[in-house]
N, C-alpha and C positions, 0 to 999 in steps of 0.2 A: 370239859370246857366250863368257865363262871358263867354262873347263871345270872339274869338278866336281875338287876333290882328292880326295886318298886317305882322308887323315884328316884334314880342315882347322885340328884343335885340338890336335894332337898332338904338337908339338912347343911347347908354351905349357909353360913351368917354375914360370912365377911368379904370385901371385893378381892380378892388377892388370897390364896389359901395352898401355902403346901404341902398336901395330906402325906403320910404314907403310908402306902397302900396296903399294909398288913391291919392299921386300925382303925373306928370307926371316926367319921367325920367331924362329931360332934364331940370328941375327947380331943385332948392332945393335938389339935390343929393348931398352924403356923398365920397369924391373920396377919398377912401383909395389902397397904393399900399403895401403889404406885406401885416402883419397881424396888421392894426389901425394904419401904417405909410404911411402920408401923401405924394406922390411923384408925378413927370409927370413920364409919360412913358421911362422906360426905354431903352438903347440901348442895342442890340442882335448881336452876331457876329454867323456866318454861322457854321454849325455842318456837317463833311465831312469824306470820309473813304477813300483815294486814296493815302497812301502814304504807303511804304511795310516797314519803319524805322520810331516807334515811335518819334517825339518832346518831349519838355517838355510838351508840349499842349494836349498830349494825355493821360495822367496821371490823375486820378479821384481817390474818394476815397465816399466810400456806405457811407448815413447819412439815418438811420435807422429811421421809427417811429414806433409809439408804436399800429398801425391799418395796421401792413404788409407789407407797401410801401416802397421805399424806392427812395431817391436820387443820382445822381450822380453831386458830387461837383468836378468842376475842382482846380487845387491848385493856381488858381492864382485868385477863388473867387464865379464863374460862376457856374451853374448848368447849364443840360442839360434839356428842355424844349422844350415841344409842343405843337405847338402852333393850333388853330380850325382848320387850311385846312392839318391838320399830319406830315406841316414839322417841322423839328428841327434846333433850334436855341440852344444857352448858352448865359444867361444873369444872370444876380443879382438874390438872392432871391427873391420869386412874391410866398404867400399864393395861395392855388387854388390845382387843379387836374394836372396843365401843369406842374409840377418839379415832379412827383411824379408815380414810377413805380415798377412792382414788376418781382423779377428777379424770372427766369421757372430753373431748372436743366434738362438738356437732360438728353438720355441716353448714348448717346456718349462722354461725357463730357463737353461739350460745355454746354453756358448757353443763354438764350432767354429772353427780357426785355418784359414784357405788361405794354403798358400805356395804359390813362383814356381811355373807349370807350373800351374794348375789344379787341382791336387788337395790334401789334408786331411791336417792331422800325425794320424794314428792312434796310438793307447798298443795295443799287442796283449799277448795273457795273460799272454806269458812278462816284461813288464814295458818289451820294448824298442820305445823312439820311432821311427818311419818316417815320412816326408808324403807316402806314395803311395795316401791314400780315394781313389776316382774321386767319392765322393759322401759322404755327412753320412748313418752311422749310427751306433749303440750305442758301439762302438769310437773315433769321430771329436767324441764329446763330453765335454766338461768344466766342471764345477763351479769356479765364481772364489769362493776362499776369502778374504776383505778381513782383514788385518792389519795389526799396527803398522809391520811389514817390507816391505808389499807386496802383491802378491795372486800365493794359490797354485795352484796349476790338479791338481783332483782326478780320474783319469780316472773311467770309467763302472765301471773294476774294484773301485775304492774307493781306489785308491794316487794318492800324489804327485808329477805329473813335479820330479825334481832332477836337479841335476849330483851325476855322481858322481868325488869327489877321490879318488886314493890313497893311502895311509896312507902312504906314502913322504911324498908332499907335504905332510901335514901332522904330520909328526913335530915339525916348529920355529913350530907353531903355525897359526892356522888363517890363510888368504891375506889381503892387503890388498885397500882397491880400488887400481884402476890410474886415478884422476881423469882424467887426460891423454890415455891410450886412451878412454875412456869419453865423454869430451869433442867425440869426433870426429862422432857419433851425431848430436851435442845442440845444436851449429851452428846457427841457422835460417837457412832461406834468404834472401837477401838482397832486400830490397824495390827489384824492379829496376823502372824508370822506363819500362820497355819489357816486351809481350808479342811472343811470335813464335808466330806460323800456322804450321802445314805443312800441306803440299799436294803434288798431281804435276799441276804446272802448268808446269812449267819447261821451255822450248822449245831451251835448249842451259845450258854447264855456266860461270855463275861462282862467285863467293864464297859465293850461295845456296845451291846446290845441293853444296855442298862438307860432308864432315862426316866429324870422326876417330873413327876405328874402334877402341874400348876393350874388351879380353877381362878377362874378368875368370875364373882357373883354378880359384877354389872352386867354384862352379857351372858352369862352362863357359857362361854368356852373352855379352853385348855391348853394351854402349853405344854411340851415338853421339851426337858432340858437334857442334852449329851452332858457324858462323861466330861466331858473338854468345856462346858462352861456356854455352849451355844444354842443355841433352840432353831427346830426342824422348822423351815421357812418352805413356805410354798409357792411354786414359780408363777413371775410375774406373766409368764406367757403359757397356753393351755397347753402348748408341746413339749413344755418345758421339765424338767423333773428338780424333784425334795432335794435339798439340802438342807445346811444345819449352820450358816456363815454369819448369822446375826448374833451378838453377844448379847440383846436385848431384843423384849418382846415387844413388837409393834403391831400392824396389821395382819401379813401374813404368817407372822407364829402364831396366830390366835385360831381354834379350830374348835368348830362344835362336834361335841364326843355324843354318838349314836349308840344305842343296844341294839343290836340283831336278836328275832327271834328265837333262835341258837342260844345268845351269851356272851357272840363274838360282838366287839366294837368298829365302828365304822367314823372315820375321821374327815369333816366337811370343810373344806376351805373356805378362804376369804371372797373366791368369786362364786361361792355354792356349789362347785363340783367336790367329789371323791374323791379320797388318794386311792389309788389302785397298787396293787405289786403286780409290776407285771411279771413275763414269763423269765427274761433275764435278768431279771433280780431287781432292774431299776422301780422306782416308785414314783407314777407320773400324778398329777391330779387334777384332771379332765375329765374324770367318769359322773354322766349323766344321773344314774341311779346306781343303787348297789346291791352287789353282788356277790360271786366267791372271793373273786379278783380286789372286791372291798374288804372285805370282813379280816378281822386279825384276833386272835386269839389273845387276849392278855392276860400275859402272868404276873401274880403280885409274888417278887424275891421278897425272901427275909429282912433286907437293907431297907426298903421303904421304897425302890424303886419297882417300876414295872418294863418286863419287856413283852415285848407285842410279835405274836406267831403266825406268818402267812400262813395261806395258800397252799404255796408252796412247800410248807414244813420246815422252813429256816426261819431265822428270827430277823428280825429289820435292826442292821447294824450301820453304827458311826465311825465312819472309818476315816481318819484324821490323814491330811496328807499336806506336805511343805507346801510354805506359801511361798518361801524364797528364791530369788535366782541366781544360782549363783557366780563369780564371774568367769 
């Protein structure tokens, strides 16, 4: 079984990275920033809730995907993003789990954002954004204010989350949008002619069970990519089970990659539970903590891809099946 590294993430430099998995990190990486565009790191301006009288800066608008998530785009280009230690920033589009959340309905009318990891963008006293609620209370709610601009999110304190510019930046006026960044978001998925299943059904390792391993360093997650072009999406409901039907990675393909004391990996979804394999081969992920039932054995092929070895003794296969109907 591979044994556990040091720091398995830690020499990753760039937001977007498709390593392969025979070499190391810090040679021969793939630095992609969005989804296959090439960039350095982008700049982030600070995400705040302290002021009781909306800006223009406060004004967002939901960009919906097609796996339940959704975004909050500001209109001058910026999404609102968080980043591995739960604070929030607004920067550019960036592929991954960090632009990507799903809004809760209270009972009281007020609405509640989860991001990746399971927990709640919180406003606290002192005005500054975090997404580390474990749960939905006083502090993890907000008022959707509807305007001509957008809709603004008022917290519980009475203030308005914004982006906060600095007067440096807008000495020459106030920013444009960035269309073309903006644009990346707004894509839909392609109306592909084929779904694919996953499972750990797989009794040895071909093109199936084959899938490239994508870090993404704003968050420190990971994608993985099928043979077919799609990435293992995790279901929108906790009874729900993996698939592979997104052609682009949005919230739910984003997953934080764990070491077991063992070697084995353990893969934590978008609402903080487990994928599990279960006993008939399905992959659900609802597991509270982990276990055998969690852990998977990953092998690094010759190719650069990895396949990943239950439980079970099978490997977790993509198995492509018609989308068509026909007459």
């Amino acid at each position: 079984m591979r044994k556990m590294p040091d720091n398995p993430l830690s020499s990753i430099s760039s937001e977007k990275v498709e390593v392969p998995s025979h070499v190391t990190r810090s040679k021969g990486t793939i630095v992609l920033d969005g989804h296959g565009i090439k960039s350095r790191m982008a700049p982030s301006h600070h995400v705040r809730a302290d002021k009781s009288v909306p800006s223009s800066f406060a004004w967002f608008r939901y960009i919906k995907d097609s796996d339940g998530t959704l975004m909050l785009k500001q209109n001058y280009g910026e999404y609102i993003t968080v980043l591995e230690n739960k604070q929030m920033v607004a920067r550019r589009a960036a592929r991954g789990g960090a632009q990507y959340f799903v809004r809760v309905d209270n009972h009281d009318g007020t609405i509640s954002l989860l991001a990746r990891g399971g927990t709640y963008v919180t406003s606290l006293n002192s005005g500054t954004m975090v997404a580390d609620g474990p749960f939905v209370q006083s502090w993890q709610k907000f008022t959707e204010i509807d305007g001509p601009d957008g809709t603004a999110l008022k917290s519980s304190q009475g203030n308005f989350v914004e982006i906060q510019w600095d007067i440096n930046e807008l000495a020459y006026g106030m920013p444009s949008v960035r269309q073309q960044e903006a644009d990346q978001h707004e894509v839909p998925s392609k109306d592909l002619e084929f779904i694919v299943a996953i499972n750990a059904t797989g009794e040895n390792i071909t093109d199936a069970e084959k899938f490239t391993l994508l870090y993404d360093n704003l968050d420190r997650t990971v994608s993985l990519k099928t043979t077919y072009g799609t990435y293992l999406t995790a279901p929108k409901l906790l009874d729900g089970f993996v698939a592979a039907t997104n052609d682009h990675i949005a919230g739910r393909e984003a997953f934080e990659m764990a070491y077991t004391p063992t070697g084995a990996v353990a893969f934590r979804s978008f609402d903080g539970r487990w994928l599990s394999a279960l006993a008939h081969g399905s992959i659900s992920a609802s597991a509270e903590k982990v276990g055998e039932w969690e852990s998977f054995e990953r092998v690094d092929n010759s190719d650069g891809t990895i396949s990943l070895k239950s439980w079970r003794g099978t490997y977790v296969s993509a198995i492509k099946n018609s989308n068509r109907v026909d007459a």
